[in-house]
Biopython code that builds the backbone (N, CA, C, O; Angstrom):
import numpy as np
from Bio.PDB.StructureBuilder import StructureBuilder

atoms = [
    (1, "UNK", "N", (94.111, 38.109, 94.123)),
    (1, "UNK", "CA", (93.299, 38.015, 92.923)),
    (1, "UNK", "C", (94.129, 38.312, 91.674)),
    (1, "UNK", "O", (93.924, 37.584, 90.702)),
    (2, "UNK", "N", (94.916, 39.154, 91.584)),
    (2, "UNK", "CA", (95.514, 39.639, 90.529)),
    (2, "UNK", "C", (96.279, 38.504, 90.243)),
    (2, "UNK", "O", (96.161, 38.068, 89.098)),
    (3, "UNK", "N", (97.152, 37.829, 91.123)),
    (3, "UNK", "CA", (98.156, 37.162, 90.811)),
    (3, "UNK", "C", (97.767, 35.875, 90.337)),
    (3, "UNK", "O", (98.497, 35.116, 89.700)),
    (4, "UNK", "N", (96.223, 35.597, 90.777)),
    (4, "UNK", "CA", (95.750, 34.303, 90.170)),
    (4, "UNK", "C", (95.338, 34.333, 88.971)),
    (4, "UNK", "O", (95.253, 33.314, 88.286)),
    (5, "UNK", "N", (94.969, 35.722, 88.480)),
    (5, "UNK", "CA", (94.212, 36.085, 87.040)),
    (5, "UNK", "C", (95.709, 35.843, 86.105)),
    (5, "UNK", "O", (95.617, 35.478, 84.933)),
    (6, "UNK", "N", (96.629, 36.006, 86.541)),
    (6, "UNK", "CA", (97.855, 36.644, 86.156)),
    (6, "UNK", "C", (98.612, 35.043, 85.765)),
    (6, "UNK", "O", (99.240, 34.791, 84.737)),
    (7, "UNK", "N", (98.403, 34.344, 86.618)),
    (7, "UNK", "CA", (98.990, 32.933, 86.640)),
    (7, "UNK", "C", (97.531, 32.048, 85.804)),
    (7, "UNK", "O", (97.668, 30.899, 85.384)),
    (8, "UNK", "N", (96.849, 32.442, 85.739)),
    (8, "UNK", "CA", (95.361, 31.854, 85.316)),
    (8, "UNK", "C", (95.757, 32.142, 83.461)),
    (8, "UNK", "O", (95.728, 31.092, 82.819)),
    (9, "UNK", "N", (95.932, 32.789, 83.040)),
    (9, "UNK", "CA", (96.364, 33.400, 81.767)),
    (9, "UNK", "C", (97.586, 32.886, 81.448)),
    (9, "UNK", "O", (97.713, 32.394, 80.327)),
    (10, "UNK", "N", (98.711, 32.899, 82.363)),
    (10, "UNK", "CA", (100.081, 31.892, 82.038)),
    (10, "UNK", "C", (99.695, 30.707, 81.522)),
    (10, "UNK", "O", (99.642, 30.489, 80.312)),
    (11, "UNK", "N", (99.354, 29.740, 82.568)),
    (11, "UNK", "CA", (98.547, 28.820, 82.084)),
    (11, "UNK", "C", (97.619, 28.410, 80.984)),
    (11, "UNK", "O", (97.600, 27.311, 80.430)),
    (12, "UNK", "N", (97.118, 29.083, 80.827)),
    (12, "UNK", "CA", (96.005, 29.358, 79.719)),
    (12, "UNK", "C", (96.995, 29.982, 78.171)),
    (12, "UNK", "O", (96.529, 29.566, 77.111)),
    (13, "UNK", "N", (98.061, 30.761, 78.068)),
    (13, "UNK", "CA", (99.036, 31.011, 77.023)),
    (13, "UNK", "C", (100.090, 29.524, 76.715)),
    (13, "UNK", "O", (100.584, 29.167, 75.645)),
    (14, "UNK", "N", (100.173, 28.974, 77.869)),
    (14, "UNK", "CA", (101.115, 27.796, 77.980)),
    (14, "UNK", "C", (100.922, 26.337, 77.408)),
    (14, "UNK", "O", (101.674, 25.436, 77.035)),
    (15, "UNK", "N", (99.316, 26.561, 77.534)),
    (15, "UNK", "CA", (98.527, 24.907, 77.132)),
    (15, "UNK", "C", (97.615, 25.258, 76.210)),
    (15, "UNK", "O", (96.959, 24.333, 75.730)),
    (16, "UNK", "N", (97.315, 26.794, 75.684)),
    (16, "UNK", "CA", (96.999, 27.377, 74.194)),
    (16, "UNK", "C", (95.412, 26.521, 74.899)),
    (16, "UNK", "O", (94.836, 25.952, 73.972)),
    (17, "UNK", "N", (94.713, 26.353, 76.164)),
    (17, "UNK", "CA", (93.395, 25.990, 76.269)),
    (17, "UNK", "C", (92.893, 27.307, 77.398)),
    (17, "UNK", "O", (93.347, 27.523, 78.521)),
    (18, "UNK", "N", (91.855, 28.034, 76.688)),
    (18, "UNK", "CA", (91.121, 29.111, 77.480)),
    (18, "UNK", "C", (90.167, 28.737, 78.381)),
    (18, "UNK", "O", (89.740, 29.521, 79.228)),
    (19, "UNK", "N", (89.704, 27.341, 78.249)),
    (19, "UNK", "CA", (88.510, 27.159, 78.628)),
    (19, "UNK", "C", (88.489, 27.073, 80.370)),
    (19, "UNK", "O", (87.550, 27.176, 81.158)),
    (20, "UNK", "N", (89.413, 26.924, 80.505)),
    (20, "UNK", "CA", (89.773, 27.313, 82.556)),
    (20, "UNK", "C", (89.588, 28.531, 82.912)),
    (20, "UNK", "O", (88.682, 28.825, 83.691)),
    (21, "UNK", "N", (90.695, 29.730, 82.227)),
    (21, "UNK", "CA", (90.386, 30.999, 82.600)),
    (21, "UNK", "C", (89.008, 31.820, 82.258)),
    (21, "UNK", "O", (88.757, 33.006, 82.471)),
    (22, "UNK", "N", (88.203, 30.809, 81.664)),
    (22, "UNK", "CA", (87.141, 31.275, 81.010)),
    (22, "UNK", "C", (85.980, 31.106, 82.023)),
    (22, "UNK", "O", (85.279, 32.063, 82.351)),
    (23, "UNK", "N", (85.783, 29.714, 82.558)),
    (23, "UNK", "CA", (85.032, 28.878, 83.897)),
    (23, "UNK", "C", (85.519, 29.592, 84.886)),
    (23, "UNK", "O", (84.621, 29.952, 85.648)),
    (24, "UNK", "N", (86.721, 29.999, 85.235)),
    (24, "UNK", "CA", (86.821, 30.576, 86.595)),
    (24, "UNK", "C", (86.170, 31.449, 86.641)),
    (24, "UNK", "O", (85.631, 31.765, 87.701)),
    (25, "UNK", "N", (86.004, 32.101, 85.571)),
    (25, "UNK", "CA", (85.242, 33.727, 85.288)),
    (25, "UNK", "C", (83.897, 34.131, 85.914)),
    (25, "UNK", "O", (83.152, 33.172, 86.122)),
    (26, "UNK", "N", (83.464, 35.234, 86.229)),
    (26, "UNK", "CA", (82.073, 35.469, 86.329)),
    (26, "UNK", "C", (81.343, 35.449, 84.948)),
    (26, "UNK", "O", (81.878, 35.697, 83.868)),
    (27, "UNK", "N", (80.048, 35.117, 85.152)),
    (27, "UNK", "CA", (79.473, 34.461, 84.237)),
    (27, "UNK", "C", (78.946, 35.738, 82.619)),
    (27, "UNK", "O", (78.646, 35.425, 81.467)),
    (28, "UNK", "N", (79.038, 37.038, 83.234)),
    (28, "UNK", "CA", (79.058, 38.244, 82.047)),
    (28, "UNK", "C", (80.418, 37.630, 81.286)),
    (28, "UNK", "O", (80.282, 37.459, 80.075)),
    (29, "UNK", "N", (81.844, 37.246, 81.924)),
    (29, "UNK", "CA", (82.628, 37.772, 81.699)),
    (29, "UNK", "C", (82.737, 35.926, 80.180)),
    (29, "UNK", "O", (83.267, 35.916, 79.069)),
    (30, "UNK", "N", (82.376, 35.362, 80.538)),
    (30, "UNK", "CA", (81.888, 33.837, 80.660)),
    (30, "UNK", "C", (81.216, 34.042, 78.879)),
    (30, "UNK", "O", (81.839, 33.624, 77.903)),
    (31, "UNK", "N", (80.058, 34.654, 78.798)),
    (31, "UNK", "CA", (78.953, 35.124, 78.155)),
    (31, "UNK", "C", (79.520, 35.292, 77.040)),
    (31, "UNK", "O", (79.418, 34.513, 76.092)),
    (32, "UNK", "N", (80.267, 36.479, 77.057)),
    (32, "UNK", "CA", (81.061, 37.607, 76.093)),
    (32, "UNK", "C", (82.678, 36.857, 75.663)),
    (32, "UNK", "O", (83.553, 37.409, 74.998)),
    (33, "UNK", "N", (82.722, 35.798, 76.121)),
    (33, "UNK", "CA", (84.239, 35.593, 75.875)),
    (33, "UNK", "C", (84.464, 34.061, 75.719)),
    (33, "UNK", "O", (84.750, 33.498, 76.776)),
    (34, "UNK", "N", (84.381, 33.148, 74.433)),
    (34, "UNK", "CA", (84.432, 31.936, 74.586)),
    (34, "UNK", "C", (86.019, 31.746, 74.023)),
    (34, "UNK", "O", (86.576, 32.699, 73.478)),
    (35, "UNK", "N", (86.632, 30.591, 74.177)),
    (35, "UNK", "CA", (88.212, 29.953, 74.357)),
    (35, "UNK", "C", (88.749, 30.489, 73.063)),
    (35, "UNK", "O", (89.854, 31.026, 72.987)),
    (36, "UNK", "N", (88.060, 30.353, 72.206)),
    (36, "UNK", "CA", (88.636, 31.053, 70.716)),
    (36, "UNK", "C", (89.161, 32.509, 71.022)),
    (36, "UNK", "O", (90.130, 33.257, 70.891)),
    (37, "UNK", "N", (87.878, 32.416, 71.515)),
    (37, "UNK", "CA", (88.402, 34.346, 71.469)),
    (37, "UNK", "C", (89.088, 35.020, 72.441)),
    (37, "UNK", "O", (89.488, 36.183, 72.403)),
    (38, "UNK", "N", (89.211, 34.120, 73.412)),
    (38, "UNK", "CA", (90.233, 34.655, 74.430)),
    (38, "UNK", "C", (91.966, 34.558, 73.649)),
    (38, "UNK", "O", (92.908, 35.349, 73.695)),
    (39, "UNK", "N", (91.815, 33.331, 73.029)),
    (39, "UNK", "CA", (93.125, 33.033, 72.656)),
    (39, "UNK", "C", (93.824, 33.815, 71.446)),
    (39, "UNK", "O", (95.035, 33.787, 71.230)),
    (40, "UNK", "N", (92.686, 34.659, 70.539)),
    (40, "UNK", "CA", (92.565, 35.932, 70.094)),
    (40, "UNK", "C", (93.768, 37.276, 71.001)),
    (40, "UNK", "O", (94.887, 37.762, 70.836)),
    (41, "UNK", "N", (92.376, 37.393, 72.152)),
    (41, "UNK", "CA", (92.799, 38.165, 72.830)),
    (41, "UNK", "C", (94.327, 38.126, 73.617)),
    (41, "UNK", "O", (94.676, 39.173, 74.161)),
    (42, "UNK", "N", (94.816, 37.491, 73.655)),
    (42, "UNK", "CA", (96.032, 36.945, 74.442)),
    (42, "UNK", "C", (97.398, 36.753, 73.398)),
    (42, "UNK", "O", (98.573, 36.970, 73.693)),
    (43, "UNK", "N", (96.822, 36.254, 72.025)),
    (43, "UNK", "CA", (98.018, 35.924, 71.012)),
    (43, "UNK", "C", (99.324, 37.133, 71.191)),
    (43, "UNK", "O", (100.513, 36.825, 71.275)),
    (44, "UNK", "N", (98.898, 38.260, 71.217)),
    (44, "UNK", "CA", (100.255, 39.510, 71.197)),
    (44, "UNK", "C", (101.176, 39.145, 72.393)),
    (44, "UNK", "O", (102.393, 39.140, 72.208)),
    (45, "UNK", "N", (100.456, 38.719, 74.085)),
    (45, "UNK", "CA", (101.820, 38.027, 74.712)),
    (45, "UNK", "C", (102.430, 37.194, 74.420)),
    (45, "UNK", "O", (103.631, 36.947, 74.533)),
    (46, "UNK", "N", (101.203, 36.440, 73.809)),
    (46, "UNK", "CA", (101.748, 35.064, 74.142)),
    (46, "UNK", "C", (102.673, 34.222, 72.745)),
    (46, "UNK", "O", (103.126, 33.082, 72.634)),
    (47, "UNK", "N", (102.662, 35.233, 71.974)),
    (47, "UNK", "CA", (103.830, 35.545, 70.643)),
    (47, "UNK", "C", (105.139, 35.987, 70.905)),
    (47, "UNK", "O", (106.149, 35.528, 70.372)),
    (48, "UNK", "N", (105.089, 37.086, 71.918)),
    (48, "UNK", "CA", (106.032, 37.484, 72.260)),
    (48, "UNK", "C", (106.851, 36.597, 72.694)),
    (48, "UNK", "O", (108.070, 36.566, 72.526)),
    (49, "UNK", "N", (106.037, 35.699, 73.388)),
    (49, "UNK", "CA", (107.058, 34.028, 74.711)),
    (49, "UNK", "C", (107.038, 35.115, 76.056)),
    (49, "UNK", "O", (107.866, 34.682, 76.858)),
    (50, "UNK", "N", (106.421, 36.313, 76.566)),
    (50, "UNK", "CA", (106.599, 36.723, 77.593)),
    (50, "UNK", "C", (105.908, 35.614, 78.702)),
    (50, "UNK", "O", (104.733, 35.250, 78.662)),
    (51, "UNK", "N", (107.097, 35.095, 79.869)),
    (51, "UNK", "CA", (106.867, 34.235, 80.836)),
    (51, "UNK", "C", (105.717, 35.158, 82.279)),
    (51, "UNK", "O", (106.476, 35.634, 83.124)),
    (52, "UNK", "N", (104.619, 35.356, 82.528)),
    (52, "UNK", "CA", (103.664, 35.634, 82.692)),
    (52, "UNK", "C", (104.225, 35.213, 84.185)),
    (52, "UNK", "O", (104.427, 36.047, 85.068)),
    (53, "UNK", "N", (104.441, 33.837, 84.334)),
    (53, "UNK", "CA", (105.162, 33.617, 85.503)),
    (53, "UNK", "C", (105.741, 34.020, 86.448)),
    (53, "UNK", "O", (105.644, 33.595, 87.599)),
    (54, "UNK", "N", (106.748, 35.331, 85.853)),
    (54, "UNK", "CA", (107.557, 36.071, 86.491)),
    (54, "UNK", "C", (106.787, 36.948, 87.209)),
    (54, "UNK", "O", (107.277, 37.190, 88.312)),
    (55, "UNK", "N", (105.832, 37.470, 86.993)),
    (55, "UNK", "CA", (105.304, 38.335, 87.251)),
    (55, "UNK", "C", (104.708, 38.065, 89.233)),
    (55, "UNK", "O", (104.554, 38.805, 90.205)),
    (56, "UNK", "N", (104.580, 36.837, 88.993)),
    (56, "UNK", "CA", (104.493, 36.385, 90.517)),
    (56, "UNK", "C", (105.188, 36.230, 91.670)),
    (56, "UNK", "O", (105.007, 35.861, 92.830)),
    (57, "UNK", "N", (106.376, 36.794, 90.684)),
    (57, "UNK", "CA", (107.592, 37.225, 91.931)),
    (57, "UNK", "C", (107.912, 38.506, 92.296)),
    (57, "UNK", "O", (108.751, 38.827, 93.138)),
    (58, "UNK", "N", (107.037, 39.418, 91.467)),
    (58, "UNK", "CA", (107.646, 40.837, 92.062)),
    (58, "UNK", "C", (106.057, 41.387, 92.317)),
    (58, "UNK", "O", (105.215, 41.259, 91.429)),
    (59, "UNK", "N", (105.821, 41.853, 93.290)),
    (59, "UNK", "CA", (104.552, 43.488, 93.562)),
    (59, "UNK", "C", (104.105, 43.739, 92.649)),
    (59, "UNK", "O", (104.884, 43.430, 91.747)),
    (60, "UNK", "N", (103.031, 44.254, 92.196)),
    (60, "UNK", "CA", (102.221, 44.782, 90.993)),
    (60, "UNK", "C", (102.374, 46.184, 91.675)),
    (60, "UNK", "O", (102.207, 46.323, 92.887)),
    (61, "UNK", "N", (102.739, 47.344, 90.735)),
    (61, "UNK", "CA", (103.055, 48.744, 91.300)),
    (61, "UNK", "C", (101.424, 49.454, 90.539)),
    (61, "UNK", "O", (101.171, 49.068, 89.398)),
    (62, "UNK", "N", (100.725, 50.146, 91.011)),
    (62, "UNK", "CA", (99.691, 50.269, 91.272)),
    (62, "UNK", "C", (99.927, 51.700, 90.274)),
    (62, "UNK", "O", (100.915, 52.429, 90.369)),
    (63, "UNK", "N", (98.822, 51.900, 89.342)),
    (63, "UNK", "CA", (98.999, 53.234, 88.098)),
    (63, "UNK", "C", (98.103, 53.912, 88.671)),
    (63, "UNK", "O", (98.186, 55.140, 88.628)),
    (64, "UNK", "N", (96.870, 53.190, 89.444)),
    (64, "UNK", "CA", (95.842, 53.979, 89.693)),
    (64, "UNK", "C", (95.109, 53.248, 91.198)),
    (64, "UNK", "O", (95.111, 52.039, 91.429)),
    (65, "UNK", "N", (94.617, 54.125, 91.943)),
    (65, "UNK", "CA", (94.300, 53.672, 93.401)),
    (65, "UNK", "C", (92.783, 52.511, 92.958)),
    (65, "UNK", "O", (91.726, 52.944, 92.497)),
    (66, "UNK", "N", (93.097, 50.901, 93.277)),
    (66, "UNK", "CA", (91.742, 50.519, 93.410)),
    (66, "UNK", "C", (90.345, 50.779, 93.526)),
    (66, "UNK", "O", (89.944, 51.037, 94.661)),
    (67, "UNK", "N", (89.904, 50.773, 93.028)),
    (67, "UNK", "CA", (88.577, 51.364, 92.924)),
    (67, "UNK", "C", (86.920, 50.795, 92.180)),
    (67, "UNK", "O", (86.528, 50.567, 91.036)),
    (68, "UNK", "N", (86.390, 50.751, 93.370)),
    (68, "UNK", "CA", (84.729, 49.856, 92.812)),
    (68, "UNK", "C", (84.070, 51.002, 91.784)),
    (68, "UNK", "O", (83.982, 52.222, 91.914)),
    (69, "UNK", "N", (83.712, 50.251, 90.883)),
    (69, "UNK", "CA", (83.211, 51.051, 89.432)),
    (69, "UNK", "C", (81.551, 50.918, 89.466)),
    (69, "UNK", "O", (80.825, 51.419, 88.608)),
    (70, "UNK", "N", (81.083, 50.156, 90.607)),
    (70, "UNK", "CA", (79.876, 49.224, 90.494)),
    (70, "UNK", "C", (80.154, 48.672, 91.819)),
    (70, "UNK", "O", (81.203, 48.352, 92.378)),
    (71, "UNK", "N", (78.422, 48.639, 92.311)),
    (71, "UNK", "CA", (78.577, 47.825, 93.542)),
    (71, "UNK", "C", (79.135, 46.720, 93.581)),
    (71, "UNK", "O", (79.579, 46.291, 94.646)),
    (72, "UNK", "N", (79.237, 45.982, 92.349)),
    (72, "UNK", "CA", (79.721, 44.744, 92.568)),
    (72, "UNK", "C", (80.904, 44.358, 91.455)),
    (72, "UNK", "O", (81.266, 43.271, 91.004)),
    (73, "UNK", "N", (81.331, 45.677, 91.218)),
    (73, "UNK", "CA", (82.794, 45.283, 90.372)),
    (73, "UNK", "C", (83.974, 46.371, 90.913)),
    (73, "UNK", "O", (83.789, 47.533, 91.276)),
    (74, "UNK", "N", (84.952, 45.793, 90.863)),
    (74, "UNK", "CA", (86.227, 46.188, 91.444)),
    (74, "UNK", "C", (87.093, 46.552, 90.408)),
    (74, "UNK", "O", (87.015, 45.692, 89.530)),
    (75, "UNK", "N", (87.826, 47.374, 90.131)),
    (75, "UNK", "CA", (88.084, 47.510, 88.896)),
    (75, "UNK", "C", (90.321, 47.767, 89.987)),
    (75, "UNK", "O", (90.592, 47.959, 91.172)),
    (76, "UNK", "N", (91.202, 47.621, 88.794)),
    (76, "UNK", "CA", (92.719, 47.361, 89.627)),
    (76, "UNK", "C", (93.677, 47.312, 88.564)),
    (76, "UNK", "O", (94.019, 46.231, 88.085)),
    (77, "UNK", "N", (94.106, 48.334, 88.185)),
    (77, "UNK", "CA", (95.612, 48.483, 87.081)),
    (77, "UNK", "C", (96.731, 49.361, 87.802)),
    (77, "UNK", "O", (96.947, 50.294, 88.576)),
    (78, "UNK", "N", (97.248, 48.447, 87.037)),
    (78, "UNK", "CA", (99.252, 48.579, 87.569)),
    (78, "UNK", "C", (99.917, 48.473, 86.237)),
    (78, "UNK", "O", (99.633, 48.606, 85.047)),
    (79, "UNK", "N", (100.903, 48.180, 86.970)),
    (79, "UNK", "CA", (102.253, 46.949, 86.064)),
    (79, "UNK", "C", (102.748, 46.411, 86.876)),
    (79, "UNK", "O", (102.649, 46.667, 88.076)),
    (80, "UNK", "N", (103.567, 45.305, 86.222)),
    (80, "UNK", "CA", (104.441, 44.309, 86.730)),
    (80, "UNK", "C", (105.643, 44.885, 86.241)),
    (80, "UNK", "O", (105.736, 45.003, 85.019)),
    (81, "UNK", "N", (106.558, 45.258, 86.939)),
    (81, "UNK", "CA", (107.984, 45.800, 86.961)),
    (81, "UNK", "C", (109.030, 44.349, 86.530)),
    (81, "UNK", "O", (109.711, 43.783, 87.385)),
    (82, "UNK", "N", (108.996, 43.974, 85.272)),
    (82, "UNK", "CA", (109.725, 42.788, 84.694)),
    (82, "UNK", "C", (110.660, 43.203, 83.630)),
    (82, "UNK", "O", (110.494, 44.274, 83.047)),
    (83, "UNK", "N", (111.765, 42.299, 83.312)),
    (83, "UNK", "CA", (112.688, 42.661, 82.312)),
    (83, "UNK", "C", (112.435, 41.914, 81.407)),
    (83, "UNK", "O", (111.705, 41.023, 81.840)),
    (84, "UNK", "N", (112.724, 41.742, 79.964)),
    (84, "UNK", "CA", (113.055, 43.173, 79.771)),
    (84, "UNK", "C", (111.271, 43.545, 79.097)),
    (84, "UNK", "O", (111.082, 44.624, 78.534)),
    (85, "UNK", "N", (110.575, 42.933, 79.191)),
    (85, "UNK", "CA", (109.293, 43.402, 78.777)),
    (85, "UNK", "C", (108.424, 43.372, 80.535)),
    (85, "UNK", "O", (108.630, 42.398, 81.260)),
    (86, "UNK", "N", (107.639, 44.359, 80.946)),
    (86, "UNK", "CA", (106.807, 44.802, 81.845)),
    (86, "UNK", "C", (105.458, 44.395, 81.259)),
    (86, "UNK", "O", (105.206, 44.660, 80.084)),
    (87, "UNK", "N", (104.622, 43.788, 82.005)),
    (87, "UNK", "CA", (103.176, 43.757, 81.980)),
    (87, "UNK", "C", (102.367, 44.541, 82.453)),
    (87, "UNK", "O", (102.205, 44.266, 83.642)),
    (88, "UNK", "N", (101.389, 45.917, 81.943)),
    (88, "UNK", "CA", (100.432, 46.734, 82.008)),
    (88, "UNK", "C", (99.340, 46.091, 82.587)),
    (88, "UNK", "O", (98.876, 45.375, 81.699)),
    (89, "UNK", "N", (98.684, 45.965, 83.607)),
    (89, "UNK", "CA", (97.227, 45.654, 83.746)),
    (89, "UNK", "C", (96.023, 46.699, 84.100)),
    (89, "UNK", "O", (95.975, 47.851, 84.533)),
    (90, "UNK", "N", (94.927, 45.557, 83.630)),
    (90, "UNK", "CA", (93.725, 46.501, 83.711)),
    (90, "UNK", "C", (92.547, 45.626, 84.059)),
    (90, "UNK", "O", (91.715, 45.448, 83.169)),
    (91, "UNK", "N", (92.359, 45.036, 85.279)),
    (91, "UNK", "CA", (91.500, 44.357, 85.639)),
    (91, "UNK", "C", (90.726, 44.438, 86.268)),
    (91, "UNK", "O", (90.964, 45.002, 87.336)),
    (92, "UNK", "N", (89.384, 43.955, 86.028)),
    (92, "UNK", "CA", (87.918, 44.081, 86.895)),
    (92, "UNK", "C", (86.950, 42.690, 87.290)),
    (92, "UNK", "O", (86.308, 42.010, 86.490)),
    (93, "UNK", "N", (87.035, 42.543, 88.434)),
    (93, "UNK", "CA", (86.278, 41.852, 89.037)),
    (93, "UNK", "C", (84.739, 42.271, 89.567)),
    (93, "UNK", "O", (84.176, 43.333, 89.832)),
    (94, "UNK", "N", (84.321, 40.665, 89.576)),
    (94, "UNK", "CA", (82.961, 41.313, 89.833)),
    (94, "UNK", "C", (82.476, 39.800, 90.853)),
    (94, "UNK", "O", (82.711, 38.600, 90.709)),
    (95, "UNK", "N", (81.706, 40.601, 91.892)),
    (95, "UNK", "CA", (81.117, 39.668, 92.800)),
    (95, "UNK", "C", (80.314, 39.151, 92.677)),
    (95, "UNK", "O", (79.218, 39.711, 92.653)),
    (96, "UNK", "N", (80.503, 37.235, 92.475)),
    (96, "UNK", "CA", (79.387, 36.856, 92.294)),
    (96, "UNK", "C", (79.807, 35.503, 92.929)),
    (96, "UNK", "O", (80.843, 34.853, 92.794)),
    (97, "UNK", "N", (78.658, 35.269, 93.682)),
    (97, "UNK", "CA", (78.113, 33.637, 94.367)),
    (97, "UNK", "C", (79.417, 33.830, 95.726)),
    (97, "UNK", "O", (80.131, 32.926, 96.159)),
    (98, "UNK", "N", (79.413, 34.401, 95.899)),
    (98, "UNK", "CA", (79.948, 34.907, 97.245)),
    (98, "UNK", "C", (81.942, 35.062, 97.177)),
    (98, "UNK", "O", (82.754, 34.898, 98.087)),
    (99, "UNK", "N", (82.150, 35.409, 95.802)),
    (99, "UNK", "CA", (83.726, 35.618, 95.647)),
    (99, "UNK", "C", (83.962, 36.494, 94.436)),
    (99, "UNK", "O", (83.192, 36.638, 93.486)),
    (100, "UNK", "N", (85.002, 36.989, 94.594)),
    (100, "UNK", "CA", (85.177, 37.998, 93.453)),
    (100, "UNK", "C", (85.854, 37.119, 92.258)),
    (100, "UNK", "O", (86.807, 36.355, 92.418)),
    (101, "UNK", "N", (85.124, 37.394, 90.930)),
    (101, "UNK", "CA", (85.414, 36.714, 89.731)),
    (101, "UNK", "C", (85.907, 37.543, 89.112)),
    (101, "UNK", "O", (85.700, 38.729, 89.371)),
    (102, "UNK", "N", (86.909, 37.038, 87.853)),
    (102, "UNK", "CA", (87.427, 37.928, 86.757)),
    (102, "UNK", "C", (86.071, 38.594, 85.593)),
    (102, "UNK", "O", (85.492, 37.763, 84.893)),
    (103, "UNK", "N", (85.962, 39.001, 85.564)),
    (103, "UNK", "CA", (85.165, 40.084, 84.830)),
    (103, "UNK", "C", (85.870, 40.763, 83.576)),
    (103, "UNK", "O", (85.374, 40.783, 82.450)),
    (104, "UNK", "N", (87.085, 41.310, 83.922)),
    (104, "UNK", "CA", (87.475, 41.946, 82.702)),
    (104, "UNK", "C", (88.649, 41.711, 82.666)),
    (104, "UNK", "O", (89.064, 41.566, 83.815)),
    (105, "UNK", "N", (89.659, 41.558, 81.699)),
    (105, "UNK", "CA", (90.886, 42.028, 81.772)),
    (105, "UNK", "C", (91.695, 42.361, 80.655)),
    (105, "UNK", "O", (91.202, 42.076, 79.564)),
    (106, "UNK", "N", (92.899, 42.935, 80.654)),
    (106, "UNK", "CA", (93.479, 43.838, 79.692)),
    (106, "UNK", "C", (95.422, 43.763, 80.178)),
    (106, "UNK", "O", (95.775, 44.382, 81.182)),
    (107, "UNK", "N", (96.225, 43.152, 79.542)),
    (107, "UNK", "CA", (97.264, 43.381, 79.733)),
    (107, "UNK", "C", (97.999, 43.425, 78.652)),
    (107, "UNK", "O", (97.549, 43.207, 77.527)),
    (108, "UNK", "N", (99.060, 43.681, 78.880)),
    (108, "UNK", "CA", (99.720, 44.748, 77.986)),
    (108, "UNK", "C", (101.353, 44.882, 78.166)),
    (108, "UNK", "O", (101.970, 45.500, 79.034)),
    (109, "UNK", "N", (101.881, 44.052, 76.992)),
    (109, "UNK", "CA", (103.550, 44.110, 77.150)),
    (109, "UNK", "C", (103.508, 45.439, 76.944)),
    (109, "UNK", "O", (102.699, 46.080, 76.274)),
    (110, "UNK", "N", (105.023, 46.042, 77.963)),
    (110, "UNK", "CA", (105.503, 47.377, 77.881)),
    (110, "UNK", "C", (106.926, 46.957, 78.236)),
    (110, "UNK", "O", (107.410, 46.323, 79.173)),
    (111, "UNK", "N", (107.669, 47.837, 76.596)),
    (111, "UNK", "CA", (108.965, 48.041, 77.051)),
    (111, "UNK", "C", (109.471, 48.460, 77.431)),
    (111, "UNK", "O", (109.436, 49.598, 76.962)),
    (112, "UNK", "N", (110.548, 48.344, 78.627)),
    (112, "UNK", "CA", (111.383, 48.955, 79.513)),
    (112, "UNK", "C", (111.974, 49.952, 79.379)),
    (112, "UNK", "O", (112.978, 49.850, 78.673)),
    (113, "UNK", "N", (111.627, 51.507, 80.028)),
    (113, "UNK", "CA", (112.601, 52.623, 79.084)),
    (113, "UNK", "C", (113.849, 52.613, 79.240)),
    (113, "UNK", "O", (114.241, 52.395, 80.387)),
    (114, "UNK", "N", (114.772, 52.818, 78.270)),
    (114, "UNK", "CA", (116.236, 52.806, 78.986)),
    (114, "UNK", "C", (116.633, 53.890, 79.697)),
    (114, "UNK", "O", (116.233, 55.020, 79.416)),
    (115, "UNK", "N", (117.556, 53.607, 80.804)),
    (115, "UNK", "CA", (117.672, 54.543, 81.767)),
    (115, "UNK", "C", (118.783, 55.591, 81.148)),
    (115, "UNK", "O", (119.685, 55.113, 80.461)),
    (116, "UNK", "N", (118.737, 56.902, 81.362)),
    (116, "UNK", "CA", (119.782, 57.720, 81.057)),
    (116, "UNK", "C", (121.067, 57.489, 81.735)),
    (116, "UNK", "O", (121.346, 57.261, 82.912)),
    (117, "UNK", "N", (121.736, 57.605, 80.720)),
    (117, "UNK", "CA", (123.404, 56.697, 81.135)),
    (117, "UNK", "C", (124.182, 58.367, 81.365)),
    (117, "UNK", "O", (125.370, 58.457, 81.674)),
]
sb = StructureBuilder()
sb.init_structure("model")
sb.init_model(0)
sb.init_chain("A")
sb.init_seg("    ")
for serial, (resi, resn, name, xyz) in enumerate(atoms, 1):
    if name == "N":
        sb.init_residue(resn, " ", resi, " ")
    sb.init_atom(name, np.array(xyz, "f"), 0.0, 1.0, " ", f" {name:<3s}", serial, name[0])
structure = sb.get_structure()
């Protein structure tokens, strides 16, 4: 799931059209969030040029243990361990019509600390 939300948003930064990651969505998430305003929400990566892509090659390292917030939402933040900018996530799914949909999400360039030399 993560990695499709994750590649769902690449896509969606790449062709500057929300209206996919928006339809895949559960329908709260659907409601509250039309293509304008996702593309709002997204402009700070997707200014940066951070390749979103990458992120599908390494593990998402987990900040906080998975955890249902709601019978029917799943809530899942990490990061993506990438150079030289890292992606923060903060995502919540929610079950509906028999699969878990994007519901919420929140990511977040983070720069790499430098290591003590």
């Amino acid at each position: 799931m993560i990695w499709s939300t994750i590649a769902a948003v690449d896509h969606a930064n790449r062709s500057g059209n929300y209206s996919v990651l928006r339809d895949l969505s559960a329908s709260g998430f659907q409601i509250n969030n039309n293509p304008a305003q996702l593309a709002q929400v997204f402009a700070g990566i997707r200014g940066l040029n951070v390749d979103l892509g990458n992120a599908l090659l390494v593990p998402p390292t987990y900040t906080a243990a998975p955890q249902l917030v709601r019978e029917d939402v799943f809530r899942v933040q990490g990061v993506f361990q990438m150079r030289p900018i890292s992606i923060g996530f903060d995502l919540y799914y929610q079950w509906e019509q028999g699969r878990w949909k994007l519901f919420g999400v929140d990511l977040q360039p983070l720069e790499m600390a430098a290591q003590p030399g």
